[in-house]
N, C-alpha and C positions, 0 to 999 in steps of 0.2 A: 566867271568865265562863261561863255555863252558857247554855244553847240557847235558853229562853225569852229572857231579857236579849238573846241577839244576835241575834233575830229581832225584836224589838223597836227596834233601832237601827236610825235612821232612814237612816244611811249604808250598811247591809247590806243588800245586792239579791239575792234570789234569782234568779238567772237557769236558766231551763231551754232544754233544747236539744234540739228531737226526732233523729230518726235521718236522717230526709229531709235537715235542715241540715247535720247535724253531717258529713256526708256530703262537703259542701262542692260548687265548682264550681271546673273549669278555666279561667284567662282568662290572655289574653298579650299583653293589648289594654284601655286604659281608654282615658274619654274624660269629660273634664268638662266641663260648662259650669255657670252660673252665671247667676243675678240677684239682685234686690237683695236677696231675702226666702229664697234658696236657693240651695246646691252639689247638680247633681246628676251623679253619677257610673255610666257604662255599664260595666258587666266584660264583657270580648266576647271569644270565643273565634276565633282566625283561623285555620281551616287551611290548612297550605300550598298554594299552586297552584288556590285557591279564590277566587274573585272576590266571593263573599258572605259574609260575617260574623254569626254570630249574637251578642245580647247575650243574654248567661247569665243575667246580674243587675243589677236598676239599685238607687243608694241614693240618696236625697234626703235631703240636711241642714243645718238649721237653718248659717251662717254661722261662731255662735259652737262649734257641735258641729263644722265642718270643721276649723278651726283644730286643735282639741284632736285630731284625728283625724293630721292633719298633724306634729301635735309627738310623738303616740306614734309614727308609723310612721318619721321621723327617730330616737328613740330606741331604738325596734328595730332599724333600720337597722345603725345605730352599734353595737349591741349584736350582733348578726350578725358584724360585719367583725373585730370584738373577737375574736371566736371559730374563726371559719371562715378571714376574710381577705377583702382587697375587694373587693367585689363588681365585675367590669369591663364597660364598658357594651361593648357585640358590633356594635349599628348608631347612627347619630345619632337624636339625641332630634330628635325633629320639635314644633314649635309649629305649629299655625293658628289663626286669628283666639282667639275663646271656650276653643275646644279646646287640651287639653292629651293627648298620644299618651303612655300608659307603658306 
C-alpha cells in the first residue's frame, strides 16, 4: 500500500507530538473522580516531606474512552510483568469516597 492509499484510510491517524509533550511529566499520585458524562483524572507530583501537592496534568474522558484506557494500561501492565517481573506494591492502596490514590 503506498502513502497516498494509507493516508487516506479512515483508520490511520496521524498523530504528532511536539517537544514540550513529548518531554512528558513526573507523577506518583493520581486521583479520579468521576460523573455521569465524565472520568477525570489529576497526575500529581508529591514531594517528600512536602504538605502540598502539585497536579502536573489533568485528563478528562468521555466514559467509553476510560474504559478503553483501563483495558490498555491492564494490558501493559501484564505485558510489563511478562518481561521485567511483578510489579510489587511498597504502601497500601488507599480508596476515598469518588477518589481512587495510584
Amino acid at each position: 500500500m503506498d502513502n497516498q492509499n494509507q493516508n487516506n484510510d479512515p483508520n490511520n491517524i496521524n498523530i504528532q507530538l511536539n517537544e514540550m509533550v513529548a518531554s512528558g511529566v513526573y507523577c506518583n499520585l493520581a486521583l479520579v473522580n468521576h460523573s455521569p458524562s465524565e472520568f477525570v483524572v489529576d497526575f500529581i507530583q508529591l514531594m517528600p516531606g512536602v504538605q502540598q501537592a502539585n497536579v502536573r496534568s489533568r485528563v478528562i474522558l468521555a466514559p467509553l474512552h476510560a474504559k478503553r484506557v483501563l483495558e490498555a494500561l491492564k494490558q501493559n501492565v501484564a505485558n510489563y510483568e511478562q518481561q521485567f517481573g511483578e510489579i510489587k506494591e511498597v504502601e497500601p492502596f488507599v480508596l476515598g469516597g469518588n477518589n481512587v490514590n495510584a
